[in-house]
C-alpha positions in Angstrom: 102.4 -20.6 111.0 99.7 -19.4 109.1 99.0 -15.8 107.8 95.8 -14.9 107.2 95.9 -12.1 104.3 94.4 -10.2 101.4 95.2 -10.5 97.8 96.2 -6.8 96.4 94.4 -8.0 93.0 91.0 -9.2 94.0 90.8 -8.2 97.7 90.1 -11.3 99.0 91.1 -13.3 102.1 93.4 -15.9 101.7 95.4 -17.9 103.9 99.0 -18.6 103.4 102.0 -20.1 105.1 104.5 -16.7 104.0 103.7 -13.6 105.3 105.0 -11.8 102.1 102.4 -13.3 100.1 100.8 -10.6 98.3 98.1 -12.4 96.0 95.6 -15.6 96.3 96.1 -17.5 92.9 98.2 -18.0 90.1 95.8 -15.8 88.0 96.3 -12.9 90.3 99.6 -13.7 90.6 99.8 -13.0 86.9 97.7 -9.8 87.1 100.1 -8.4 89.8 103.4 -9.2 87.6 102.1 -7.5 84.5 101.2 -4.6 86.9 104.5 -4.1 88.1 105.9 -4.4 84.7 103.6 -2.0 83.1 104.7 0.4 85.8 108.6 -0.5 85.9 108.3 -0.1 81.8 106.7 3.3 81.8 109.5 4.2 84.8 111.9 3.1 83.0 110.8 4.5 79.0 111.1 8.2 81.7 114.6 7.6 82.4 115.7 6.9 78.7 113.6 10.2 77.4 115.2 12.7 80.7 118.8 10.8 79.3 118.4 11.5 75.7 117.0 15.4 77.0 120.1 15.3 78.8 122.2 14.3 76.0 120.7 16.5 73.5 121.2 19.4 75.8 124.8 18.6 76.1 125.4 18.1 72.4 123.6 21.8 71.7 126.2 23.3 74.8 129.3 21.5 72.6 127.7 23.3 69.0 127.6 26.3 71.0 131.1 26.0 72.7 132.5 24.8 69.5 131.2 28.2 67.4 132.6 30.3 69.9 135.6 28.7 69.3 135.0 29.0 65.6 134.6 32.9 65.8 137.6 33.2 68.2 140.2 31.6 65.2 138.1 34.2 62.9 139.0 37.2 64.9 142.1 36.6 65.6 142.8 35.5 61.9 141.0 39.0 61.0 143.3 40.0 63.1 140.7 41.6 66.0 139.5 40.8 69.1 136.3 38.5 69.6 134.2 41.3 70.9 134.9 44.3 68.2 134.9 40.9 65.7 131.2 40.1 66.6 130.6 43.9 67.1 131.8 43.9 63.4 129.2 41.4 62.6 126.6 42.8 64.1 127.1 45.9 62.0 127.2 44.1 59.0 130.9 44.6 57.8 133.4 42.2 58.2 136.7 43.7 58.8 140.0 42.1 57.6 143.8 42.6 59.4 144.4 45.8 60.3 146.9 47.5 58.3 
């Protein structure tokens, strides 16, 4: 059977024996394929830069997590609790173990 069709390049009529033909040429053909690359490349270049966002925020969640984590051996070495140890901070004086 033949299809009668139109290229998505040119917009011509063209005849073909596949109904899934989608241009009229090799040149067109050629067009179309660097079209679709040009898009899938610019897809895919969004993907890597949302993965490395992604990444990045997770790395600056672990820096945070692991300073809390960091103050909490401090306090407790100092001998206080986290919150009157940051309180302590705050205010400018560090306080060692109570005595």
């Amino acid at each position: 059977m033949v299809y009668d069709l139109i290229c998505v390049v040119c917009e011509s009529h063209f005849t073909s024996n596949r109904n899934t033909a989608k241009t009229c040429s090799p040149e067109c053909r050629l067009i179309h394929k660097r079209e679709r690359q040009r898009t899938h490349d610019a897809k895919q270049r969004a993907r890597e830069r949302y993965a490395k966002e992604k990444a990045e925020e997770e790395l600056k969640q672990i820096a945070k997590t692991s300073t809390l984590i960091e103050r909490t051996v401090e306090a407790r070495k100092a001998g206080l609790s986290y919150g009157k140890y940051m309180a302590s901070i705050e205010r400018g004086a560090r306080y060692t173990a109570w005595k």
